[in-house]
C-alpha positions as CSV (number, residue, x, y, z in Angstrom):
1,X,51.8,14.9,-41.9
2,X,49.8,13.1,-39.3
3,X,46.5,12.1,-39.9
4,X,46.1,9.3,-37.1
5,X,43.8,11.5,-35.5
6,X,41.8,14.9,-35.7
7,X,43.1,17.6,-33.8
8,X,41.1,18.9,-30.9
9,X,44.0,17.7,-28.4
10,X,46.2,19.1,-30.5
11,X,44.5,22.7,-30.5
12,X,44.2,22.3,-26.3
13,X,47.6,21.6,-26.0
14,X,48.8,24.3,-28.6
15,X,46.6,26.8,-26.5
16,X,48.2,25.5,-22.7
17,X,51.9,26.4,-24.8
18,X,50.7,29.7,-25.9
19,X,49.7,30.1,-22.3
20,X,53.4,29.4,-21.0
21,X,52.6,25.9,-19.7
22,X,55.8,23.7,-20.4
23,X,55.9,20.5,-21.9
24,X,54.7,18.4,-18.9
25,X,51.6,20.8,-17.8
26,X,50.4,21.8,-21.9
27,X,49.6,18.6,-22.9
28,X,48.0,17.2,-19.6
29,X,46.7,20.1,-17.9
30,X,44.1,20.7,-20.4
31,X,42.8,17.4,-20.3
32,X,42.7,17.3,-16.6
33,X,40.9,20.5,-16.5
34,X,38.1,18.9,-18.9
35,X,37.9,16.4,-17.1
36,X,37.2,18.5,-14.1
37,X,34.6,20.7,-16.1
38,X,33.1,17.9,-17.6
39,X,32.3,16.6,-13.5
40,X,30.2,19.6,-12.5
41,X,28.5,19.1,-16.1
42,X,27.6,15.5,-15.3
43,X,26.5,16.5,-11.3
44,X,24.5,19.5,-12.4
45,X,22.4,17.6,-14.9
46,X,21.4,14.6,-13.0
47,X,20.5,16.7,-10.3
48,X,17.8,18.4,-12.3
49,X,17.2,15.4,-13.8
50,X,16.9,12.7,-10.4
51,X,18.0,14.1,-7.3
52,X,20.7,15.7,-5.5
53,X,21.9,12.4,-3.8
54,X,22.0,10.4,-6.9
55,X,23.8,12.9,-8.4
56,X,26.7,13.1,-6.1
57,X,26.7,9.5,-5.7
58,X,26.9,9.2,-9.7
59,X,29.5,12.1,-9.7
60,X,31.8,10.2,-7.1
61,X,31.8,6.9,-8.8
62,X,33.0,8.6,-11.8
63,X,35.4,11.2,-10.8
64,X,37.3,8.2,-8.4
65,X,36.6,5.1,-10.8
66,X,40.3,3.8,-12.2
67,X,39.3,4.2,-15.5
68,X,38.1,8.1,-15.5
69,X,41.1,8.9,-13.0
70,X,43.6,6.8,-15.1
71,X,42.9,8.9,-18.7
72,X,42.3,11.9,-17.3
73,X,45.9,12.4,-16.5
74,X,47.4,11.7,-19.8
75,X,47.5,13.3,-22.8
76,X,45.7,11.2,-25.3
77,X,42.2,11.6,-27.2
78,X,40.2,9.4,-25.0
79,X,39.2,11.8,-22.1
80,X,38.3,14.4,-24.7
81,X,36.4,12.5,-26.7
82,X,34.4,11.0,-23.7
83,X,34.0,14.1,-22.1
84,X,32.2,16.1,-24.9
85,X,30.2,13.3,-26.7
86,X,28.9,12.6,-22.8
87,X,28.2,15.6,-22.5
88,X,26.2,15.9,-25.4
89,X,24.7,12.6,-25.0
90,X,22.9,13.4,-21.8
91,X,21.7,16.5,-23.0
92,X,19.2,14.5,-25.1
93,X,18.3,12.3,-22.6
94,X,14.6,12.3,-22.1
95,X,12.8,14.7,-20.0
96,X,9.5,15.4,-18.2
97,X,8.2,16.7,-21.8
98,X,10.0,13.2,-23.3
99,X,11.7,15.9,-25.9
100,X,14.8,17.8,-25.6
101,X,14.5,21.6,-25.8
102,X,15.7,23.4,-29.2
103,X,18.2,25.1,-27.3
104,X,19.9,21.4,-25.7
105,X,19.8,20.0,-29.2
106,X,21.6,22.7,-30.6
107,X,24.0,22.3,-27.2
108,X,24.1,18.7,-27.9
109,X,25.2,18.7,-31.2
110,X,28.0,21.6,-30.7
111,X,29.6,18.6,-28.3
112,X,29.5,15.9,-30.6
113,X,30.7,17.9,-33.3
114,X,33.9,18.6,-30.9
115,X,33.7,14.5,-30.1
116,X,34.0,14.1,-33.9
117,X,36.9,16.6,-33.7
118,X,38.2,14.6,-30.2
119,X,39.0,11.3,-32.2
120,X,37.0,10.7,-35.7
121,X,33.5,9.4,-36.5
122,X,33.3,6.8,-34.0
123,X,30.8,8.9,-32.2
124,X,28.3,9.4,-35.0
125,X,27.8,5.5,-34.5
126,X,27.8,5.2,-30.2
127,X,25.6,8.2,-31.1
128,X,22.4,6.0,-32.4
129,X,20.4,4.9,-29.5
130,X,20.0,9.3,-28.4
131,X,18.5,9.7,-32.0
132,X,16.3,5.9,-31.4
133,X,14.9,7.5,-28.4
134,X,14.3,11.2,-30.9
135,X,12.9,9.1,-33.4
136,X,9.5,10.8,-32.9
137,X,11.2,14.1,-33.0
138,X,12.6,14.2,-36.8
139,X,13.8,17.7,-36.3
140,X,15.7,17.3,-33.4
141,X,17.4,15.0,-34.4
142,X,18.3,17.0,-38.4
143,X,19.0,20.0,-36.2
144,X,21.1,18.1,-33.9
145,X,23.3,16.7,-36.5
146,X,23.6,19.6,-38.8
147,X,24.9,21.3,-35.9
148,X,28.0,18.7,-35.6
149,X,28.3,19.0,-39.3
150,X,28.5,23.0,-38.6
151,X,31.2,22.4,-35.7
152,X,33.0,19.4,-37.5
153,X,32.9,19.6,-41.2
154,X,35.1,22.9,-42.0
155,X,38.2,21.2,-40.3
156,X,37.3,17.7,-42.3
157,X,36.6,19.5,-45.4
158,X,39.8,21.9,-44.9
159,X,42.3,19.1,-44.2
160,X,41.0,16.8,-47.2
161,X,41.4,19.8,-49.8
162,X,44.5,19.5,-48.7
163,X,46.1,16.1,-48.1
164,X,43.5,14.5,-50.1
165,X,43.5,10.7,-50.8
166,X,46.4,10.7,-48.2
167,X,44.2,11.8,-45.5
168,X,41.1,9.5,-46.6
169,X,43.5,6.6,-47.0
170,X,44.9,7.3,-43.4
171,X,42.5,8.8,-41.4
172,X,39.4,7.0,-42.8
173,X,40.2,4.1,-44.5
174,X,43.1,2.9,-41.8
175,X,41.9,3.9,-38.5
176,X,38.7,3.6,-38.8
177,X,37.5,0.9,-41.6
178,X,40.6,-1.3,-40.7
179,X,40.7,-0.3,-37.3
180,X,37.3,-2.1,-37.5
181,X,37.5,-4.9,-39.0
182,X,41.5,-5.7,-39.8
183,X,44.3,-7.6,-37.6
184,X,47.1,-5.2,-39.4
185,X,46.8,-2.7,-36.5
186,X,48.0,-5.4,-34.2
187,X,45.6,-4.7,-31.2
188,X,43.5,-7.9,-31.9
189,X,41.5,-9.1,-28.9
190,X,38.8,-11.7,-28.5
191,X,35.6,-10.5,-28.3
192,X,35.0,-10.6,-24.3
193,X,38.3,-8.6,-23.7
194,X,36.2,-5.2,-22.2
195,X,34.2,-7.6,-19.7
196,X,37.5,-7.6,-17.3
197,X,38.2,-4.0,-18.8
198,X,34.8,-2.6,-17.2
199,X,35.2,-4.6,-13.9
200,X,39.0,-3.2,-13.6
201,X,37.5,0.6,-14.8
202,X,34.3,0.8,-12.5
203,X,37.3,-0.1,-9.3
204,X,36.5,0.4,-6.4
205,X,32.3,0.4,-7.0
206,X,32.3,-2.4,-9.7
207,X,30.4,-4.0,-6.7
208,X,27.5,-2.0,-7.1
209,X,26.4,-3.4,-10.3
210,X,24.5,-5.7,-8.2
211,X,22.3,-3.3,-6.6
212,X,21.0,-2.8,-10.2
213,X,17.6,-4.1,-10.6
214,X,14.9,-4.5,-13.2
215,X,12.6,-2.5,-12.0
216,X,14.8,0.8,-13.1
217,X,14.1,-0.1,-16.7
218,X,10.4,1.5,-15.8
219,X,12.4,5.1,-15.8
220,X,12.4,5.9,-19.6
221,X,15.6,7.7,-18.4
222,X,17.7,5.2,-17.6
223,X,16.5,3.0,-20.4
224,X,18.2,5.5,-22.5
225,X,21.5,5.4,-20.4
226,X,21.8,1.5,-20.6
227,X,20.8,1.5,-24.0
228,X,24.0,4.2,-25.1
229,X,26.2,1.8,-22.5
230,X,24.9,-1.5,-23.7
231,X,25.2,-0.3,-28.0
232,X,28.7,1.6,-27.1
233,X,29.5,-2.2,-25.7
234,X,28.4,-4.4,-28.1
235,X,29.7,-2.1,-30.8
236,X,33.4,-2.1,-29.4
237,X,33.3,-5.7,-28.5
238,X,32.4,-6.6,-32.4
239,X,35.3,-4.4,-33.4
240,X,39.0,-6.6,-33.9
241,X,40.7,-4.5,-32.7
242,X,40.6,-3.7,-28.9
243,X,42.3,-1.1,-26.6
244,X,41.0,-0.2,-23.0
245,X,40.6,3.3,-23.9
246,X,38.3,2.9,-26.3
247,X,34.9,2.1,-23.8
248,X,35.8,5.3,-21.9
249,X,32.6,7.1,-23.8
250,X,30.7,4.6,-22.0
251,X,31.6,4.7,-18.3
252,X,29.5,8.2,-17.9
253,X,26.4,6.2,-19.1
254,X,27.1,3.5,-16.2
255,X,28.1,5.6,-13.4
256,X,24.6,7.4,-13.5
257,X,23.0,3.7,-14.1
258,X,25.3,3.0,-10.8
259,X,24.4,6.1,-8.9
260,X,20.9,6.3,-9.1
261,X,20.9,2.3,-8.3
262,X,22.7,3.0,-4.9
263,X,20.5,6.5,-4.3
264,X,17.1,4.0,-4.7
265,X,18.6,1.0,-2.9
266,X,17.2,-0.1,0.7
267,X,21.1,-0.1,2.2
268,X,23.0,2.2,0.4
269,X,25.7,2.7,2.6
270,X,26.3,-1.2,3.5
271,X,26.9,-1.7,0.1
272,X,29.4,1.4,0.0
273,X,31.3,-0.2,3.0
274,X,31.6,-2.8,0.4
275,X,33.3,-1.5,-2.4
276,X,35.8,0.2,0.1
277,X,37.1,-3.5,0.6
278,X,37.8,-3.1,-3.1
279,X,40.2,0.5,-3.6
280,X,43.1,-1.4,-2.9
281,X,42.9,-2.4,-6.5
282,X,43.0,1.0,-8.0
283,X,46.3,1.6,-8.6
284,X,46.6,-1.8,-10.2
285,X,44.3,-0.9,-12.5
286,X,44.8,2.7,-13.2
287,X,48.3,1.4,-14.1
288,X,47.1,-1.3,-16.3
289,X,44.4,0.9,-18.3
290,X,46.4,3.7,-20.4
291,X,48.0,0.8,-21.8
């Protein structure tokens, strides 16, 4: 038995077999694929939500940043998990009426529940700053997570009828409480090791981090994506255990932050010119990032 880790990758790769895909193509292809999907998700939102520019400036500093273009063409949980808890995310970012609709929070919480099903519980906690900003809204944010109880919980309740302690001692207890907090996993790193990580994963527009000024914070909006970036940071940074992969969730969050920065700055396309200087860097990272 293996009870590393829940099985949604498993289930997309055992579906690209079925298919006829061989053994490169079924465990890849479906990842690269969500990935894809996940793309016109993240465009189609932030248009209704900014503008069209700012949306296919956010849109193109994901879909060509190292990071997203490194894990999306493996086969491991990462791009998965980051792609659906994303997804859900921003469909309870604020609005015009400063409440999502009962139809995105049921939406929203289908796509965590498949995040919890991605790679464990670790998005229940990057999840707290989307129900902060719902505090108001107390049913929202019950209907939100029964609905990833709804999508989650048979599989979680099926597999510990079954393997019982095993799977608690394993799945729960090892990879996430020790994964947490204990140097037996043997991927200790000090506590600023994702600083260089996000410089190396926002290649080639890590430069545009300076077009990011204080008067954004005025846009409730954005508030809400730098607060799910700057938690999911500070919450990975405290863990002992460190692996590039694991901010992944996060670089969504900071390509709109990025995106809208560059659609509202005075020389957009100077500072583009810019980060150009810098995609001769990519493939050092994209390397260096899986790892």
């Amino acid at each position: 038995p293996w009870y590393e880790k829940p099985p949604l990758l498993y289930w997309m790769t055992a579906a690209a077999e079925r298919a006829g895909l061989g053994p490169d193509l079924a465990p890849r292809l479906p990842v690269a694929l969500l990935s894809i999907a996940f793309l016109v998700f993240f465009f189609l939102l932030l248009r209704g939500a900014f503008s069209e520019r700012a949306a296919l400036f956010a849109t193109a500093i994901l879909a060509t940043s190292a990071g997203w273009l490194a894990y999306s063409h493996i086969a491991v949980t990462d791009l998965p998990l980051s792609a659906t808890f994303a997804a859900g995310v921003l469909l309870l970012m604020p609005g015009p009426a400063d409440r999502p609709s009962r139809r995105r929070v049921l939406a929203a919480g289908a796509l965590i529940g498949l995040a919890v099903l991605a790679k464990g519980l670790v998005p229940l906690v990057l999840l707290l700053p989307a129900l902060w900003f719902l505090r108001r809204d107390i049913r929202a944010i019950a209907l939100s997570l029964a609905t990833v109880v709804i999508v989650a919980g048979p599989w979680y309740l099926a597999i510990s009828l079954r393997a019982g302690r095993a799977f608690f001692d394993d799945f729960i207890w090892k990879h996430h409480i020790e994964r947490f907090g204990s140097a037996a996993l043997q991927h200790v790193q000090p506590w600023w090791f994702y600083a260089p990580v996000l410089l190396a994963a926002f290649l080639p527009w890590t430069l545009l981090a300076a077009l990011c000024r204080r008067d954004l914070l005025a846009d409730a909006r954005i508030r809400f994506l730098l607060a799910w970036f700057a938690w999911g940071l500070v919450f990975f940074s405290l863990s002992l255990n460190k692996l590039p992969g694991y901010i992944l969730p996060l670089l969504p969050a900071g390509a709109a932050i990025l995106g809208i920065a560059l659609d509202r700055a005075a020389r957009p396309w100077t500072a583009l010119a810019a980060c150009a200087l810098c995609t001769w860097a990519i493939p050092v990272a994209g390397r260096a990032l899986p790892s």
